[in-house]
VMD Tcl script that draws the C-alpha trace (Angstrom):
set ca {
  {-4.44 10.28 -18.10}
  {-5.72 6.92 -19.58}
  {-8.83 8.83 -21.31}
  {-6.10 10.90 -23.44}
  {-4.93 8.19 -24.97}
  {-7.93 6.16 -25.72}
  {-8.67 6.00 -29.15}
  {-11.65 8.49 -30.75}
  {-13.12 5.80 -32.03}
  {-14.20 1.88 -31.09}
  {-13.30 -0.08 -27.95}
  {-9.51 0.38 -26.32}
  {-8.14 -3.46 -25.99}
  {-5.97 -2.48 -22.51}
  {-3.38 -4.95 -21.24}
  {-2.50 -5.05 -17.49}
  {0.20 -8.43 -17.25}
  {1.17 -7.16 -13.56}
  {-2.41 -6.61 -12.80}
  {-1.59 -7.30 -8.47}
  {-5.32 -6.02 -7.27}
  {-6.34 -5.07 -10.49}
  {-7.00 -0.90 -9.10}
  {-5.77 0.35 -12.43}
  {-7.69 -2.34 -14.50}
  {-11.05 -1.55 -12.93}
  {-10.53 1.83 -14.13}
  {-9.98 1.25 -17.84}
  {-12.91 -1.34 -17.86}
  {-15.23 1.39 -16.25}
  {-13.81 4.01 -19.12}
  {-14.78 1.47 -21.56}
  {-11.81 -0.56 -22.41}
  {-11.98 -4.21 -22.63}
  {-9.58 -5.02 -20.34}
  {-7.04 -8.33 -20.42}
  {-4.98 -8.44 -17.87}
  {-2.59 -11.23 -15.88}
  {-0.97 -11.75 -12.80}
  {1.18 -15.51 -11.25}
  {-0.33 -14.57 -7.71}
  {-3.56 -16.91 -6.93}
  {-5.06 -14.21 -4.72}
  {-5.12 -11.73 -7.82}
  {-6.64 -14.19 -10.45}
  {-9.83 -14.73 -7.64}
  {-9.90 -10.28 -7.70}
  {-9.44 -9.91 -10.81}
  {-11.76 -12.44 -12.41}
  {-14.45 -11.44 -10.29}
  {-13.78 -7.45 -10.81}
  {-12.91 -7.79 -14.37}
  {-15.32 -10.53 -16.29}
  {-19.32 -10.18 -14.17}
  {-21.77 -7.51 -13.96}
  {-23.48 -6.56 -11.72}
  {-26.47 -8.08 -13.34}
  {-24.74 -11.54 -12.92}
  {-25.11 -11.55 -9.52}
  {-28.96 -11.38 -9.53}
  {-29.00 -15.33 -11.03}
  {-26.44 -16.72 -8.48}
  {-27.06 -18.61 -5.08}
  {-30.42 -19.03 -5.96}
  {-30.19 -22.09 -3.19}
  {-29.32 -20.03 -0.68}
  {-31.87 -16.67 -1.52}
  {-28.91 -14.93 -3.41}
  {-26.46 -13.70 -2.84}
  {-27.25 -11.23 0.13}
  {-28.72 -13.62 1.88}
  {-26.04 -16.37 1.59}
  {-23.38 -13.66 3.10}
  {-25.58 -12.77 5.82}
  {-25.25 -16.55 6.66}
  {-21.70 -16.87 6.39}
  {-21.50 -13.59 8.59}
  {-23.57 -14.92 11.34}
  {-21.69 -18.11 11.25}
  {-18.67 -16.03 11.38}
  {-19.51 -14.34 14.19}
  {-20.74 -16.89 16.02}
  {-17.82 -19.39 15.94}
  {-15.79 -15.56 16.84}
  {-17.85 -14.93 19.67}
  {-17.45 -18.72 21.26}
  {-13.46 -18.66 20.77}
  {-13.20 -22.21 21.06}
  {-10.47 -24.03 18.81}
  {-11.54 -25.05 15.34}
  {-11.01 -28.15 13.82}
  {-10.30 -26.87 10.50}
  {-8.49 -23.79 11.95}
  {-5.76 -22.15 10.00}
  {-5.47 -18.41 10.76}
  {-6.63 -18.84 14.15}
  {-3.77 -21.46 14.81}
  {-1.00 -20.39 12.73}
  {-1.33 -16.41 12.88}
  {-3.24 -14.97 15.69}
  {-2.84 -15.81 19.51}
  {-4.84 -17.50 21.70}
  {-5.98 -14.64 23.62}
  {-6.95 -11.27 22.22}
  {-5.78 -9.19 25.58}
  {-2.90 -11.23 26.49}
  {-0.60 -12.08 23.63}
  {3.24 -12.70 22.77}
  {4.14 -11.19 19.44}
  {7.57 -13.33 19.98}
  {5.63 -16.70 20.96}
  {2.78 -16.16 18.86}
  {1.80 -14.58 15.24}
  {-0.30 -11.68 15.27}
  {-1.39 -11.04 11.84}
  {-4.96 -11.39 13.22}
  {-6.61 -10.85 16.35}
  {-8.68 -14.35 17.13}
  {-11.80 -13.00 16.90}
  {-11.45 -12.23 13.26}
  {-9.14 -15.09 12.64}
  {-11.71 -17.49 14.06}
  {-14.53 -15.68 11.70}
  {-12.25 -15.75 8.63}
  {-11.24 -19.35 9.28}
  {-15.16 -20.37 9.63}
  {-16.30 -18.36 6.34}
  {-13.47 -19.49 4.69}
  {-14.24 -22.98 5.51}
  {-18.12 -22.83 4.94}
  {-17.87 -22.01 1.29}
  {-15.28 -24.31 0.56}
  {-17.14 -26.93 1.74}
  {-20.26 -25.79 -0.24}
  {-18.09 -25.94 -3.58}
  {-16.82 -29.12 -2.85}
  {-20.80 -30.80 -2.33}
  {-22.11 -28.87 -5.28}
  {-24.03 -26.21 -3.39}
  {-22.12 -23.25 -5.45}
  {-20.42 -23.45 -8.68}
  {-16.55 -22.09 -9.05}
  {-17.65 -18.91 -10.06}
  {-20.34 -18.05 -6.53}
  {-17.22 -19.52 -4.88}
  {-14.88 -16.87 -6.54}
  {-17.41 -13.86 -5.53}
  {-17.13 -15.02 -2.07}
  {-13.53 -15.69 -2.12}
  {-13.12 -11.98 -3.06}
  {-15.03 -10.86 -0.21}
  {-13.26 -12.90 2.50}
  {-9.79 -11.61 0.40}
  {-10.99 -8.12 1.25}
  {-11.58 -8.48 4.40}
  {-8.80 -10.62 5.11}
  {-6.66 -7.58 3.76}
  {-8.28 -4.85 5.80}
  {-8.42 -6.73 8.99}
  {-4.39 -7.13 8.74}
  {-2.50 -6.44 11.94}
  {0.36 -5.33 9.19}
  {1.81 -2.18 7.67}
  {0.92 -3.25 4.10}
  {2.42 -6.48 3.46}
  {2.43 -9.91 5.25}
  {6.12 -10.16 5.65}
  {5.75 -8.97 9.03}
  {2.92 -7.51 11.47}
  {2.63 -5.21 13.90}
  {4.08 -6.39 18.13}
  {0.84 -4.96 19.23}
  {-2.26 -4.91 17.45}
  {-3.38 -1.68 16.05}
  {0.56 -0.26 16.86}
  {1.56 1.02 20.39}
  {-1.13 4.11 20.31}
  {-3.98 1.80 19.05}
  {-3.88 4.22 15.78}
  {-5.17 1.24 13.58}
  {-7.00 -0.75 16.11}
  {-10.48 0.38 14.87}
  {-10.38 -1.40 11.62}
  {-7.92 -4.59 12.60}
  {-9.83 -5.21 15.62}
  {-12.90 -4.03 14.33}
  {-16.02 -6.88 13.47}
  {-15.37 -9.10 9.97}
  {-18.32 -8.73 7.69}
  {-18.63 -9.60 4.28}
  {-20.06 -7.49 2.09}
  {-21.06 -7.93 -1.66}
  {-18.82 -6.54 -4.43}
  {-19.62 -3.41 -6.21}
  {-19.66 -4.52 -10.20}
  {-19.93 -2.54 -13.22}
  {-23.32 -2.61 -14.91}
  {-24.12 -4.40 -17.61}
  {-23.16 -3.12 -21.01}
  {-19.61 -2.65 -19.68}
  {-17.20 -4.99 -21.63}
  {-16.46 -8.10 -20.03}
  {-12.81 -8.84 -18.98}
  {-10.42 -11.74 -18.61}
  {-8.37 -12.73 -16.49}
  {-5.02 -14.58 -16.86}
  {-2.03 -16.60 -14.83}
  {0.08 -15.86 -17.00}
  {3.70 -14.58 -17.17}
  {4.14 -10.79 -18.16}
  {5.90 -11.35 -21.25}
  {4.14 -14.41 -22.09}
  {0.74 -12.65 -22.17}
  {1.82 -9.44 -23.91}
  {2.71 -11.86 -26.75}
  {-0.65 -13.12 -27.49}
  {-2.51 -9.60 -27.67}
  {-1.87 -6.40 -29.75}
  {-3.07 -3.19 -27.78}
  {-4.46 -0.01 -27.21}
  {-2.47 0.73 -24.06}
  {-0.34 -1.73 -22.24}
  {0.29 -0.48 -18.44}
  {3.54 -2.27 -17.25}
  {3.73 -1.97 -13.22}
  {6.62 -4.29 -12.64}
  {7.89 -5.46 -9.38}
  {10.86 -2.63 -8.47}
  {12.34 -4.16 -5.63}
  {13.73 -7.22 -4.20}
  {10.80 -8.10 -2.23}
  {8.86 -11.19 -4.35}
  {5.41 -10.70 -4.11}
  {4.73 -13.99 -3.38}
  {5.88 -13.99 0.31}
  {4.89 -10.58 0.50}
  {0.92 -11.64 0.46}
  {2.15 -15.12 1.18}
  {-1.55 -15.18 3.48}
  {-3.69 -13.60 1.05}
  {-2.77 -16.80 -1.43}
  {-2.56 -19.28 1.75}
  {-6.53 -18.16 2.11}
  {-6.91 -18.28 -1.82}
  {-5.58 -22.08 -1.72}
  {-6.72 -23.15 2.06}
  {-4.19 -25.97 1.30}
  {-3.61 -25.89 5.46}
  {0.10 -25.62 4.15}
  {1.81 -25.54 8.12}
  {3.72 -22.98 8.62}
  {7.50 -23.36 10.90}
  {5.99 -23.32 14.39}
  {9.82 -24.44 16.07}
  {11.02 -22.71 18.89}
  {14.42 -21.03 20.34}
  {15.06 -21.85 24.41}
  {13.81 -18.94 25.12}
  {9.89 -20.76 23.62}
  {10.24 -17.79 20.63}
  {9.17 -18.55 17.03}
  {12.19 -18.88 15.01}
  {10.28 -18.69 12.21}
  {8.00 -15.49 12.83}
  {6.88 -14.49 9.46}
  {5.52 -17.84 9.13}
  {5.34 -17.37 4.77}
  {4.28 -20.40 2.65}
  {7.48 -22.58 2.56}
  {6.14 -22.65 -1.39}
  {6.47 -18.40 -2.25}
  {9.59 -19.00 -4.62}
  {6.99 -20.83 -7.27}
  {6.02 -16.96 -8.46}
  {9.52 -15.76 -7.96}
  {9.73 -12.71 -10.52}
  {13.13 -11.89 -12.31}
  {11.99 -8.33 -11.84}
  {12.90 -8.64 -8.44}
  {16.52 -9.93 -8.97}
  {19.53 -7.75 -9.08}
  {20.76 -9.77 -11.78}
  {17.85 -10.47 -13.55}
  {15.67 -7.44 -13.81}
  {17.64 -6.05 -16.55}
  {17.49 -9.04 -18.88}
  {13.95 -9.59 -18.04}
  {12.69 -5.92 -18.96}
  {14.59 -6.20 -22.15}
  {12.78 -9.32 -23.22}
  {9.28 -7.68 -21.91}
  {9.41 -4.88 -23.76}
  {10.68 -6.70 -26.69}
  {7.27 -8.51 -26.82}
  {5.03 -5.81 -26.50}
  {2.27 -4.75 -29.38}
  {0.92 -1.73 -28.46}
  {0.04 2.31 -29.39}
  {0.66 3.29 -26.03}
  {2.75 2.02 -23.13}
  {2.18 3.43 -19.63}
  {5.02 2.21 -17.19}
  {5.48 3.16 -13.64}
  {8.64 2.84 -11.52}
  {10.38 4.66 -8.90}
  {13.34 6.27 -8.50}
  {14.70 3.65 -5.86}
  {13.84 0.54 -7.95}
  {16.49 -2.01 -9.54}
  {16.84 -0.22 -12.36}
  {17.62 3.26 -13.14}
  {15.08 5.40 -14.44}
  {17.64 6.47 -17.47}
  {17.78 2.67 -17.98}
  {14.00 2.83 -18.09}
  {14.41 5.76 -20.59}
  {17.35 3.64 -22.87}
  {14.75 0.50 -23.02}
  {11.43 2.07 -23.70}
  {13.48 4.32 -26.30}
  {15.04 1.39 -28.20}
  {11.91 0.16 -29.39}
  {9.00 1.95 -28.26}
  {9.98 5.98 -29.12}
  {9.00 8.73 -28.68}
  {9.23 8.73 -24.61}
  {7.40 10.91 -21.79}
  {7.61 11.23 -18.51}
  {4.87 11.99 -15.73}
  {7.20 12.76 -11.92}
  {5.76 13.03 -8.74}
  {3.48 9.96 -8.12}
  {4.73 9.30 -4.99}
  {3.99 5.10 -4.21}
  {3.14 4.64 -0.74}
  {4.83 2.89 1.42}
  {4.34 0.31 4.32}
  {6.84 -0.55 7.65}
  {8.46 1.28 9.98}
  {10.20 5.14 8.39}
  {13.51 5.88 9.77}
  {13.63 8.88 12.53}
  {15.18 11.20 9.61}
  {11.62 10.99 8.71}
  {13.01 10.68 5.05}
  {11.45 9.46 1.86}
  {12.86 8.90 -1.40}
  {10.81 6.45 -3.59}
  {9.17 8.59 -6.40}
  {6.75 6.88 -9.10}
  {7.88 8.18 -12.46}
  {5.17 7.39 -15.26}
  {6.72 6.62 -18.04}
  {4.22 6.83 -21.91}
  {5.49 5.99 -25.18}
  {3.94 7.38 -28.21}
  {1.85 10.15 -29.88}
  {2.28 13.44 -27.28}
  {-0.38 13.96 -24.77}
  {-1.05 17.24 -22.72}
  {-0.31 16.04 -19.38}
  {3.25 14.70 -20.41}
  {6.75 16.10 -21.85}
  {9.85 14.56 -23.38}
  {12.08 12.71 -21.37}
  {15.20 14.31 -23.02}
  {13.84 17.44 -21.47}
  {12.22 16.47 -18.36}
  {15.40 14.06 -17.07}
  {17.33 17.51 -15.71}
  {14.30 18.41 -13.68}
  {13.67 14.84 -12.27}
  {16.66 15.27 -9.57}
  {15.21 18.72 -8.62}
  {11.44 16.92 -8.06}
  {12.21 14.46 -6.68}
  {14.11 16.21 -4.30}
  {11.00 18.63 -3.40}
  {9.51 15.59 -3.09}
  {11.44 14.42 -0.61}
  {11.25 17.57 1.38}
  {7.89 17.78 1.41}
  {8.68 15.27 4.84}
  {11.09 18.10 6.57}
  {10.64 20.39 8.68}
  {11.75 24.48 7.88}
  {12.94 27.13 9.81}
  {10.21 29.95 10.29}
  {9.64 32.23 7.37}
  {12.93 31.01 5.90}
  {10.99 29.93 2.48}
  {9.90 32.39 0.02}
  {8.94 31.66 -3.84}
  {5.86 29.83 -5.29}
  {5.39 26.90 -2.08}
  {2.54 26.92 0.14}
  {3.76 26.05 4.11}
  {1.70 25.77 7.36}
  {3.45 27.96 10.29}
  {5.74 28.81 7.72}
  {7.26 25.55 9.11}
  {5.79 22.68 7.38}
  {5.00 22.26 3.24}
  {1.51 22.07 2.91}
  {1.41 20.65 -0.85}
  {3.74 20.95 -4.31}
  {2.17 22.83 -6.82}
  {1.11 20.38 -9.71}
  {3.43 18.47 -11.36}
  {3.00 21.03 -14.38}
  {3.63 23.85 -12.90}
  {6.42 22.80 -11.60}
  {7.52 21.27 -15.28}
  {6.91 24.52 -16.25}
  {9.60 25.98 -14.47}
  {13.22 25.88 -16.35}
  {15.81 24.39 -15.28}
  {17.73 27.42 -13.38}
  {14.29 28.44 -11.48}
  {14.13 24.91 -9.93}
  {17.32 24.70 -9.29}
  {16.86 28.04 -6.91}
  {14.12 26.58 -5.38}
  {15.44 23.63 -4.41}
  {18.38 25.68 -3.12}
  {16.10 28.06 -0.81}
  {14.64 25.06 0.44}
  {17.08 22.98 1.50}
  {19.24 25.43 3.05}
  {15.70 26.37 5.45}
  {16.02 22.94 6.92}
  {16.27 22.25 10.22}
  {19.23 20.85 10.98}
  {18.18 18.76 13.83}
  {15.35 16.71 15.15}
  {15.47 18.81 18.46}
  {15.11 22.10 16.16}
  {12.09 21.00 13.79}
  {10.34 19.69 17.28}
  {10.63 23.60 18.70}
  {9.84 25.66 15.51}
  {6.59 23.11 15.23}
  {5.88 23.82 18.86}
  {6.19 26.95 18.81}
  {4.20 27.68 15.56}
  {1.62 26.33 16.83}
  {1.40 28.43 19.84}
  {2.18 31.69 17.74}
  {-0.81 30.78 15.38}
  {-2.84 33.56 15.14}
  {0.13 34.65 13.69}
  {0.93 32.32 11.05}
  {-2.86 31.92 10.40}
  {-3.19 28.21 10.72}
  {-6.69 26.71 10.47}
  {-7.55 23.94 11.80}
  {-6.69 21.31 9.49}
  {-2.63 22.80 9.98}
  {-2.88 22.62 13.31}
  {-3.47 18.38 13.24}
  {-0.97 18.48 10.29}
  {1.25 20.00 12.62}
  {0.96 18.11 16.14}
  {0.47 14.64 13.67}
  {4.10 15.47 12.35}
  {5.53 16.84 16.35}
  {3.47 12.85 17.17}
  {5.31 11.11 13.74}
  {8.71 12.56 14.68}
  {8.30 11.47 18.54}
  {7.00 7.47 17.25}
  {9.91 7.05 15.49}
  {12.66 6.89 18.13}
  {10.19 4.75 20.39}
  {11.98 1.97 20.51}
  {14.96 -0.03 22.35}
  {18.15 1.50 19.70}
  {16.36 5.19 20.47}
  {15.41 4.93 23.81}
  {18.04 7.46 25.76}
  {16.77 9.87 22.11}
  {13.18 9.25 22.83}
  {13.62 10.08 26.42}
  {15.33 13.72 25.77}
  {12.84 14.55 23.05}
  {9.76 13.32 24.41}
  {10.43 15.77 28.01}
  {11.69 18.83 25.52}
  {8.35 19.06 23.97}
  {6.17 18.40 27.15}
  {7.96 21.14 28.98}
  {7.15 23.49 25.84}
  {3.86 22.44 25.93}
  {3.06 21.98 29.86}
  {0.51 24.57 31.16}
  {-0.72 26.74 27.96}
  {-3.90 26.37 27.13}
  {-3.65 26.15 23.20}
  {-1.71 22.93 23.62}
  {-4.47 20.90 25.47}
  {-5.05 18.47 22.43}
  {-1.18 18.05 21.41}
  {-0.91 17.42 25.18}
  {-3.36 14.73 25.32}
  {-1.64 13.01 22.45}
  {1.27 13.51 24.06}
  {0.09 11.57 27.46}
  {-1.08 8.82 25.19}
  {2.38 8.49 23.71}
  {4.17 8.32 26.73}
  {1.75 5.57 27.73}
  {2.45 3.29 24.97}
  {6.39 4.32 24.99}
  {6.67 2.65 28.59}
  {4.71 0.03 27.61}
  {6.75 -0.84 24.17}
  {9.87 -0.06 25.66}
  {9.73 -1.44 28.91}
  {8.49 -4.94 27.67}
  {12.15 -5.24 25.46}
  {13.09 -8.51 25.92}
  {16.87 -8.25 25.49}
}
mol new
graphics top color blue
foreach p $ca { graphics top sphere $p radius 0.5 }
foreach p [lrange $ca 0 end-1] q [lrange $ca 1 end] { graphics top cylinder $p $q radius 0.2 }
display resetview
């Protein structure tokens, strides 16, 4: 999409002010744009000013102390792992004190924090450390400490004991069926970053307010990605800029009688210094009005979803106003972290938004808004569960049960109105009606599949969503629920052979269930 609308000629100035990670930024710096972009986060000014301003080249002249740069990491990795192996308390400990336990195998998600297990928090905390100290005695200038900064931030992110955000983690590491436990429990190592090479256009990188930056430039394409929601990023990766700063700020550690955390999040008392008006109720309104009041550009590329603050005719009005013609992409669905309700439902859509000169890949919003409702609610469906062979028309299904994929977004724009309409119809009125029903029609597709010709990539699709359906009423609220479900689908699956693997997850599920539910502390 962002290679339509560069220009035929000379470099693309592209403008990222909510830059987060900087994913979409890397991108138009590797298709040749040169790239400013901005962010109020510490965490993404360290990513982003590594990712977006060296080459690779660069690193070849740094650390030359220390053998370069390989050779410095393989250091901090092996001092690291050494102070991870030894688990003894460090002096300079912040992870390993504030937000992992004291014991890997024996731990109290109400007593303790359990973003990270010890062993990694203990290596993070001593890497961490080790280069910090090195800036502060000269051994490596601000920029070898950003490159290493990046790498910890990396690996800080993928070790996470969290569903995506460090608002909350996970009561046991890896969840109850140890799905995740290979990579949070897995070994820290830091690994070098993977730069463009040189003749790519060097970055920069701001901290900067949205609207504030937009100001100063006039661009090619300016990609908005506002916050959509009422969660402020700042607490959300409240850790990520804790490790950024390694200010040691403390967080609550006071108890209840009971010797629980009160405060078990445990984000920086400080998170409310980034607070973002696009995160307000009140405010996110006001504040898109003045950003898109301040923007320069040819193009504008803005993504939102259909459950953010604002509506996505709102979106429409404002871009209109000032920035017409308006197009729409549907269908980028944003993923999402935390615990999905046992409906198994969900409804948050990207919509990608382009202003400006027509582009294959895109239509009018005055004639795309009518078929938004009826995408988004394919969308949605795409998470249901059908009765057999109920579903006829242009969608592909597994069993006859389960939608394998949508047909591109435009195909489906290339329906009119009245045909998606009738699909949507159809489909929704093959629903199952009950949890209880889409477990047997799964069940039994699967044993019927010679059949309903599934291969073997249908089958997992299948006994993942019979395992997805089950996970969700594991819990206290759902327990009497869990109970009847969990026996209806090991009686339909006890004793037939083509069920061995759905029965082995099924054994491992009831294992964790009577472990997570029987260690409710009411």
């Amino acid at each position: 999409m962002l290679e339509e609308l560069l220009p035929a000629r000379g470099q693309a100035l592209f403008l990222d002010p909510f830059c987060g990670s900087g994913a979409v930024s890397r991108i138009a710096r590797i298709l040749g744009c040169k790239v400013v972009a901005g962010d109020v986060e510490p965490f993404a000014f360290i990513l982003n000013h590594v990712y977006l301003t060296l080459h690779n080249q660069d690193l070849t002249t740094m650390f030359a102390e220390m053998g370069g740069l390989d050779a410095y990491l393989s250091m901090l990795n092996l001092q690291g792992l050494y102070a991870a192996t030894s688990g003894k308390d460090l002096p300079y400990g912040y992870l390993s004190r504030y937000y992992a336990p004291k014991d890997d195998t024996h731990y109290d998600g109400e007593r303790e924090r359990l973003y990270y297990t010890r062993f990694n928090a203990l290596f993070l905390d001593t890497v961490r450390e080790e280069i910090e100290q090195g800036w502060l005695a000269g051994r490596v200038s601000a920029v070898e400490k950003a490159i290493v900064l990046a790498c910890i931030l990396y690996e800080a992110s993928r070790r996470a004991n969290t569903s995506g955000s460090f608002t909350a983690y996970l009561k046991r590491f890896g969840s109850y069926e140890g799905t995740a436990l290979s990579r949070i429990a897995g070994t820290s190592e830091l690994s070098a970053p993977m730069l463009p090479e040189k003749g790519t256009a060097r970055g920069s990188m701001h901290v900067e307010e949205a609207s504030a930056l937009v100001k100063r430039f006039r661009a090619d394409i300016c990609f908005l990605d506002p916050p959509s929601s009422i969660h402020q990023y700042g607490s959300a990766y409240h850790l990520l800029n804790s490790i950024t700063l390694w200010d040691h700020l403390a967080p609550g550690m006071e108890r209840d009688a009971q010797g629980k955390l009160m405060d078990r999040s445990g984000i920086r008392s400080d998170w409310k210094q980034t607070h973002s008006p696009y995160c307000s109720l009140k405010k996110a309104d006001a504040a898109m009005i003045h950003l898109l009041g301040c923007v320069d550009a040819r193009y504008i590329v803005l993504t939102y979803p259909n459950s953010g603050i604002l509506s996505l005719q709102r979106i429409h009005e404002l871009l209109s106003a000032r920035h017409a013609p308006v197009r729409v992409i549907p269908l980028a669905k944003r993923n999402q972290g935390g615990r999905q309700p046992v409906s198994g439902s969900k409804k948050n859509i990207e919509q990608v938004f382009i202003t400006g000169k027509a582009a294959s890949t895109v239509m009018m919003v005055g004639e795309s808004m009518e078929k938004l409702p009826y995408i988004a609610r394919l969308q949605e469906l795409t998470n249901s569960v059908f009765r057999p062979k109920a579903i006829q028309g242009p969608l592909a299904l597994i069993g006859g049960v389960l939608l394998d994929k949508l047909p591109p977004a435009h195909v489906l724009l290339s329906y009119d109105v009245q045909t998606l309409a009738g699909i949507v119809s159809d489909v929704s009125a093959a629903q199952c009606a009950t949890i209880e029903e889409s477990l047997d029609v799964m069940v039994e597709a699967l044993e019927e599949d010679a059949s309903c010709k599934i291969d073997g990539k249908g089958r997992v699709r299948l006994e993942k969503r019979i395992l997805s359906i089950l996970r969700r009423s594991c819990d206290s609220s759902h327990r009497q629920q869990f109970d009847a479900l969990f026996m209806r689908v090991c009686a339909k699956v006890q004793g037939k052979p083509r069920m061995l693997s759905l029965g082995r997850h099924l054994n491992a599920l009831g294992e964790a269930a009577d472990f997570r539910i029987g260690d409710v502390v009411d």
